[in-house]
C-alpha positions as CSV (number, residue, x, y, z in Angstrom):
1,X,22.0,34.3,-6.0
2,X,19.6,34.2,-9.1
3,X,17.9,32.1,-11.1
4,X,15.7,28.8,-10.0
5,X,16.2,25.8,-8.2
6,X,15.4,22.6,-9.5
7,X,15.8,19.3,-6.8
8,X,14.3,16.0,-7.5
9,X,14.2,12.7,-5.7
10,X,13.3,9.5,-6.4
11,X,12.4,6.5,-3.9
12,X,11.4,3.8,-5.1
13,X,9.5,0.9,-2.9
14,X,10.9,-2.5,-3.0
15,X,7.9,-5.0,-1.6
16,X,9.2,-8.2,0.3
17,X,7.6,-11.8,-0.3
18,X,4.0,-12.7,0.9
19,X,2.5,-9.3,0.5
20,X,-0.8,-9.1,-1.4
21,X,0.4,-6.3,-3.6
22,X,3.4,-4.6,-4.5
23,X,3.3,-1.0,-4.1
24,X,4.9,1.1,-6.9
25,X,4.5,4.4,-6.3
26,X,7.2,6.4,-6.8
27,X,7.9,9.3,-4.7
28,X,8.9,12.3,-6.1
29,X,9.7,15.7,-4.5
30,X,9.7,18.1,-7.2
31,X,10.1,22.2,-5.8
32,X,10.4,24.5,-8.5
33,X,11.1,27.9,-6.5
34,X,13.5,31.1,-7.6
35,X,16.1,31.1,-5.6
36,X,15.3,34.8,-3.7
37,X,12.2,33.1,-1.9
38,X,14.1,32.8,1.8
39,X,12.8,29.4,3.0
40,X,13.6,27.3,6.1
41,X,14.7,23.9,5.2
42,X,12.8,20.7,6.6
43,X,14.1,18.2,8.8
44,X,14.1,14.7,7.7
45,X,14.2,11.2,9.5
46,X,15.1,7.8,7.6
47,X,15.3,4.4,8.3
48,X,14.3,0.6,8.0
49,X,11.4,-1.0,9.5
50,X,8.8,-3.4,8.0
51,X,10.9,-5.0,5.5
52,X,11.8,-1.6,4.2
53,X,12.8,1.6,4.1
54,X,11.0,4.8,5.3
55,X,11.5,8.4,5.0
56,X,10.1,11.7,7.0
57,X,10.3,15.3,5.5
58,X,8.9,17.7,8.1
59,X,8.7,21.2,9.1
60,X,10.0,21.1,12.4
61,X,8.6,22.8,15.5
62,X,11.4,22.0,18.3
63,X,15.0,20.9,18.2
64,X,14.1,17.7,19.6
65,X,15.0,14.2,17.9
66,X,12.0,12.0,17.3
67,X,13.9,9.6,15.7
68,X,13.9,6.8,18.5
69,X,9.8,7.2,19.3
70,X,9.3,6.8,15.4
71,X,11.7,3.3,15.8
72,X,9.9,2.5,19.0
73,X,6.3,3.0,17.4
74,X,7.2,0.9,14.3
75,X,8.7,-1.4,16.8
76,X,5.3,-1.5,18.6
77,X,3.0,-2.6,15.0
78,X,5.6,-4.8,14.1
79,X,5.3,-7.1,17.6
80,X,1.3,-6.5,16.7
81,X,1.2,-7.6,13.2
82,X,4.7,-8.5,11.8
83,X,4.8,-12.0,10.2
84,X,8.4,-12.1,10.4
85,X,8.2,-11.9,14.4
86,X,7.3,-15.4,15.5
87,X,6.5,-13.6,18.4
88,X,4.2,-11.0,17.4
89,X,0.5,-11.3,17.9
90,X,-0.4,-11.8,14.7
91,X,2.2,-15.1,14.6
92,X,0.8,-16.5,17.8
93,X,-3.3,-16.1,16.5
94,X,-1.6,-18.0,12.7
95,X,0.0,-20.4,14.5
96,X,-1.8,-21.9,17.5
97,X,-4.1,-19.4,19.6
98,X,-7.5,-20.0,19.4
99,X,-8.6,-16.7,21.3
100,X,-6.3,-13.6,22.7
101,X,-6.5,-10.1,23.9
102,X,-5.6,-7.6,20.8
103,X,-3.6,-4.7,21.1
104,X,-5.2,-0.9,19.7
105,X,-3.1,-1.4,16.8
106,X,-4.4,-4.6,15.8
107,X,-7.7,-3.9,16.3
108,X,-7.7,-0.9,14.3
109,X,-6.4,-2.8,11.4
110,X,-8.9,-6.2,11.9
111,X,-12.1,-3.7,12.2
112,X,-11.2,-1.8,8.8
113,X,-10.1,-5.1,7.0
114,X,-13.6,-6.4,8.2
115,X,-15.5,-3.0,6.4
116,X,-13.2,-3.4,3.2
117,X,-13.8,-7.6,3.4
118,X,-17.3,-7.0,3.6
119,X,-18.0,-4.0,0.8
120,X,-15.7,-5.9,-1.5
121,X,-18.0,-9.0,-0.9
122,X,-14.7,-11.1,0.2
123,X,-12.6,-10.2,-3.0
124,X,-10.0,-8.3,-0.2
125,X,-9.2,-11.3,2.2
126,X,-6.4,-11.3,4.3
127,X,-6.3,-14.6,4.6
128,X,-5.4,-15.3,1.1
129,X,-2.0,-17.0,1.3
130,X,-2.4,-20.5,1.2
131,X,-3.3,-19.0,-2.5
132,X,0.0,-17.3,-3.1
133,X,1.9,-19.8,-1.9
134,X,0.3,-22.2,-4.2
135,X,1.0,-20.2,-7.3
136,X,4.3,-19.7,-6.2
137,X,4.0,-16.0,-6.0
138,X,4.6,-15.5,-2.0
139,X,8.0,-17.2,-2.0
140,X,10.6,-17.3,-4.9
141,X,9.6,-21.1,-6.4
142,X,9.3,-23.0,-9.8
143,X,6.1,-24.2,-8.4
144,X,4.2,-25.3,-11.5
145,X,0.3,-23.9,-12.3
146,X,-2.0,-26.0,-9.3
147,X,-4.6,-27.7,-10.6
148,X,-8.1,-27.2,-10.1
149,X,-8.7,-29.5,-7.4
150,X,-5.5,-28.3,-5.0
151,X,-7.0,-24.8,-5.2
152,X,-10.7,-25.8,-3.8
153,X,-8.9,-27.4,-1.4
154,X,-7.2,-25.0,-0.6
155,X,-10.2,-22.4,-0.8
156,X,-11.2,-24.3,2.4
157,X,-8.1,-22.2,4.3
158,X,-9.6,-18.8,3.1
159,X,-12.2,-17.8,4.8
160,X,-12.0,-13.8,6.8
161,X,-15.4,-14.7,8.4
162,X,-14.1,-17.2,10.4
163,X,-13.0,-14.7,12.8
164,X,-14.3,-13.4,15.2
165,X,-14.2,-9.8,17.8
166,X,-15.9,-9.1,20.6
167,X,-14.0,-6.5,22.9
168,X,-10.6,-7.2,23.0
169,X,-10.9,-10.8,22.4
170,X,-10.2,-12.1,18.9
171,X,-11.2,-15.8,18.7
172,X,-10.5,-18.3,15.6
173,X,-13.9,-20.2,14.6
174,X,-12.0,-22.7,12.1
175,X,-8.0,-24.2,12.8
176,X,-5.8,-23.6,10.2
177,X,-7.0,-19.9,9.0
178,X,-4.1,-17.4,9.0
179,X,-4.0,-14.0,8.8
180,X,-2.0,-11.3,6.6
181,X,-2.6,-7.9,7.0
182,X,0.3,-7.0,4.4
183,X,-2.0,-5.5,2.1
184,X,-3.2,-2.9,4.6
185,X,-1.0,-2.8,8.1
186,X,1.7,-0.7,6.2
187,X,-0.9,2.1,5.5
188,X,-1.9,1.7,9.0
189,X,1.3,2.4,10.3
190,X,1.8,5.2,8.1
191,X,-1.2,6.9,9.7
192,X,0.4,5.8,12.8
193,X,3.2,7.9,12.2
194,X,1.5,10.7,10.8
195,X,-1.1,10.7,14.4
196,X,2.8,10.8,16.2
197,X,3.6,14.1,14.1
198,X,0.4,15.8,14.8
199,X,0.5,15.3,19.1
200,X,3.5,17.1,18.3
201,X,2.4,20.2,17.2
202,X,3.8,19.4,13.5
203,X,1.2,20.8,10.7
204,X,3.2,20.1,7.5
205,X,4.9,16.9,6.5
206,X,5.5,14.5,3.8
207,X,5.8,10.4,5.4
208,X,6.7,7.8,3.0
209,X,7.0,4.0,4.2
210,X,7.2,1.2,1.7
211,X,5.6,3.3,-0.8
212,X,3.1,4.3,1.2
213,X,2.1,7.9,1.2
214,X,1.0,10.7,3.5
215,X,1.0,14.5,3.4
216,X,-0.3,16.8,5.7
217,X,0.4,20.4,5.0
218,X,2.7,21.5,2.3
219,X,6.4,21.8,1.8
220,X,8.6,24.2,2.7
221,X,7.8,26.4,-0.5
222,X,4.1,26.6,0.9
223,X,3.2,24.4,-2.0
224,X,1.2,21.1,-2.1
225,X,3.4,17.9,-2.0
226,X,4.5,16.6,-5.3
227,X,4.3,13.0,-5.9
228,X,5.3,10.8,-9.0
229,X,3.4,7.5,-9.7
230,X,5.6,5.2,-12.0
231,X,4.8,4.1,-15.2
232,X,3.8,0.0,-15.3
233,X,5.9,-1.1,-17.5
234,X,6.7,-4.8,-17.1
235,X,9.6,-5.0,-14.8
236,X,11.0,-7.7,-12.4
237,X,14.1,-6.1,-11.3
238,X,14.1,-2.9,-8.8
239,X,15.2,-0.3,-11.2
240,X,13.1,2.8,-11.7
241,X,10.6,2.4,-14.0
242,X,9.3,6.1,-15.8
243,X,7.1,8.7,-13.5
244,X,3.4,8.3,-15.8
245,X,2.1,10.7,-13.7
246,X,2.4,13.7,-10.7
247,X,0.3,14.8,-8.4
248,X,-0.1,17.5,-5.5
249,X,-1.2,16.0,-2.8
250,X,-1.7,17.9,0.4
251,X,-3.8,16.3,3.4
252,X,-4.0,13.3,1.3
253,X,-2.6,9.8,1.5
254,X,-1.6,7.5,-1.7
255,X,-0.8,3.7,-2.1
256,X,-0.7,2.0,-5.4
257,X,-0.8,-1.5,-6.4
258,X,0.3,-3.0,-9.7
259,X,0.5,-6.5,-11.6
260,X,3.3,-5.7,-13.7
261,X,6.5,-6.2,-11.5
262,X,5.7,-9.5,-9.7
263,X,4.3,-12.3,-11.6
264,X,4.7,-15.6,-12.6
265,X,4.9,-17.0,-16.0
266,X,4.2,-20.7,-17.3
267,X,4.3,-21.6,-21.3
268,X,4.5,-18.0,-22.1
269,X,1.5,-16.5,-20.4
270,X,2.1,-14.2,-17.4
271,X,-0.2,-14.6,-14.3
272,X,-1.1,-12.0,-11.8
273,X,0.1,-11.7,-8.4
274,X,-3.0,-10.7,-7.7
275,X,-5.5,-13.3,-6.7
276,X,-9.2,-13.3,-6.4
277,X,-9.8,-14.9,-2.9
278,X,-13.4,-16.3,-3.8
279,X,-12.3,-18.5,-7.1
280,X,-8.3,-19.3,-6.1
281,X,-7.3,-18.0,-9.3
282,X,-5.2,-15.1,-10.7
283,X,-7.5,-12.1,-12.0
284,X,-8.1,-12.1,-15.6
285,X,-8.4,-8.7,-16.8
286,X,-5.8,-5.8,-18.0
287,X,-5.9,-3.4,-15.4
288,X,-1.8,-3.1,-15.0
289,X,-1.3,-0.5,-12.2
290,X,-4.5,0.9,-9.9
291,X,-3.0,4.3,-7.4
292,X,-5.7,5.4,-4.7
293,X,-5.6,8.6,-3.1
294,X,-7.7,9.1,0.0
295,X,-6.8,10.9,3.2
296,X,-6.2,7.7,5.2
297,X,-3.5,6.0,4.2
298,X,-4.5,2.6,5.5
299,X,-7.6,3.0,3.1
300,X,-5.8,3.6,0.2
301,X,-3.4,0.7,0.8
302,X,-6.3,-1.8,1.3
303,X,-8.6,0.0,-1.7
304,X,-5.6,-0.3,-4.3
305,X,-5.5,-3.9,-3.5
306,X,-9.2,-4.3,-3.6
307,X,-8.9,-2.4,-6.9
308,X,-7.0,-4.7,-8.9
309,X,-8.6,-7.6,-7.7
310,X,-11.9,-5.7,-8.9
311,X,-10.9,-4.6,-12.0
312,X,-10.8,-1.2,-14.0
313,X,-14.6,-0.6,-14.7
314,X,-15.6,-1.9,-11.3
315,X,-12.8,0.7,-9.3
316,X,-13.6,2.8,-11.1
317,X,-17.5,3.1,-10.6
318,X,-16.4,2.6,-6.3
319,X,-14.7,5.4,-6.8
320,X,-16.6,7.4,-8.3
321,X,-19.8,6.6,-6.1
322,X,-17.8,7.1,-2.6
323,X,-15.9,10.2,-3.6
324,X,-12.0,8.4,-4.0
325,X,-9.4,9.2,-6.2
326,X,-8.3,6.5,-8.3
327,X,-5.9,6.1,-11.4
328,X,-6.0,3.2,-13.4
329,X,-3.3,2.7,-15.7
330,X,-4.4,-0.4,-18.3
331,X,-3.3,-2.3,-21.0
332,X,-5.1,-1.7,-24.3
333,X,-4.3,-4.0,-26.8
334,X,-0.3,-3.3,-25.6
335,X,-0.9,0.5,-25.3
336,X,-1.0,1.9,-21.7
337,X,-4.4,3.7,-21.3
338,X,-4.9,5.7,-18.2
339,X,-8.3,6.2,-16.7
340,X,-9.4,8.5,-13.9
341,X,-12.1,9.0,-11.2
342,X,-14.2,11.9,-10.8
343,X,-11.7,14.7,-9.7
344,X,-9.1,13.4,-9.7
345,X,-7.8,16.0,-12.3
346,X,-7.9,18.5,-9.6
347,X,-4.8,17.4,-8.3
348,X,-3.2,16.5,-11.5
349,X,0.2,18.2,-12.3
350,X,1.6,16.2,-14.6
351,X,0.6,13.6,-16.9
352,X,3.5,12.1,-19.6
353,X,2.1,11.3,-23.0
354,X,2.0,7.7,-23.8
């Protein structure tokens, strides 16, 4: 057999009501190899969990099946920090616990939201959804524009700092705070996943959950992992928007966050999903799509929605001063301009002209 073989794939993410941000990467697996290169094909492992879908390309070391310890793990975050499990930890501390015992998991998550809640100077809050829910953007409403005076009261509910850790012990300072760790537990459990892999003896894989991104390795034609970041163009359904932009990623995680795709519109004028927790109000600048790449995946889910709460020139100058790679796709006068950090064009494969 001669000649080259070309196979691409295309996941896209599909976010689910009351999360932060939506998550639009794209994922892409695009191996470009001639045909008389003998390589051994990966295994793979899908699924649902979270609210969505996930998929696991891997070089396999053994013929066993991890496929119910990955369910079993995911089922373990989700009775941590699932909001759709009345049960779960998180649910119990939201609804009516004053003080509990956390679980690893959850204290992972709680002590990196605190380091990104603090650095950001409160613009990433996970306990922004009395917000959302206002403007109508965490459930599917024709909730009209809240006036000035519902959203400082409502400012009253947001408020990080008024939890508390010591130890184990989580305690709630002030009733009627809830928590939401939608805009960074996914990258945790990606990492999760990725920790699972590695106490197996795995070196090289590729796990993608909700859009979130991580590689370790490279793919079975011993090159880095390719990954496509869609272009933001203004979307509300779930159909595939255009790959801007693809990247080799390996030992590297990527989450992306955009404003384009869920939004709310009122006389005309489309509003953010994304809110600024310390003013209650939709951000007001035309950064459309922000893509972080750092080698946790967890930190690059919570930086891309700290991103686009910050801003293009603000990312931007994070980025560059704490060594991140960060995209910013924005809208210039109705062109799409794309931005990078410093370096980032290291892993740059492919860039599509606008």
């Amino acid at each position: 057999m001669t000649g080259e073989f070309l196979m691409r794939t295309f996941l896209l993410t599909i976010s689910v009501d009351r999360k932060i941000k939506q998550v639009l990467a794209v994922l892409c697996f695009i191996c470009l190899v001639s045909c008389k290169q003998e390589t051994k094909p990966y295994s793979q492992i899908t699924g649902a969990a979270q609210g969505t879908t996930f998929k696991i390309v891997f070089e396999s070391v053994s013929e066993q099946d991890y496929s119910s310890s990955i369910d079993s793990l995911l089922k373990v975050i989700d009775e941590s920090m699932s909001l759709w499990d009345q049960n779960s930890l998180i649910s119990r501390i939201n609804t009516f616990e004053d003080t509990l015992i956390i679980d690893s998991h959850f204290k992972k998550v709680f002590e990196r939201t605190t380091h990104f809640y603090n650095v950001s100077e409160g613009r990433f809050d996970p306990t922004v959804g009395p917000l959302l829910t206002a403007w109508g953007l965490a459930r599917k409403s024709n909730l009209p524009i809240p006036t000035q005076t519902q959203i400082d009261s409502l400012l009253g509910y947001v408020d990080f700092s008024s939890f508390e850790l010591k130890g184990n012990k989580l305690q709630k300072l002030k009733s009627n705070i809830e928590l939401d760790f939608n805009a960074i537990a996914q990258g945790y459990s990606v990492d999760a996943l990725g920790d699972f892999l590695e106490e197996k003896g795995i070196k090289n894989y590729l796990i993608e959950l909700g859009g979130e991104i991580k590689t370790k390795g490279y793919n079975q034609f011993k090159e880095p992992w390719k990954v496509g970041i869609e272009r933001p163009d203004f979307n509300d359904s779930d159909s595939n928007n255009a790959i801007q932009t693809v990247v080799g990623l390996s030992d590297l995680s990527l989450a992306t966050s955009g404003s384009y795709r869920k939004y709310v519109e009122f006389d005309g004028k489309k509003y953010s999903h994304t809110i600024d927790p310390r003013t209650g109000w939709p951000v007001n600048h035309n950064l459309l799509s922000v893509s972080v790449i750092t080698p946790s995946a967890m930190d690059a889910d919570a930086l891309a929605t700290m991103f686009m709460v910050l801003g293009k020139e603000k990312a931007l100058e994070y980025a560059n001063k704490n060594d991140i790679l960060v995209q910013c796709i924005s809208d210039n006068l109705g062109e799409l301009e794309v931005s990078f950090s410093e370096g980032f064009e290291e892993i740059l494969i492919e860039q599509t002209n606008n």
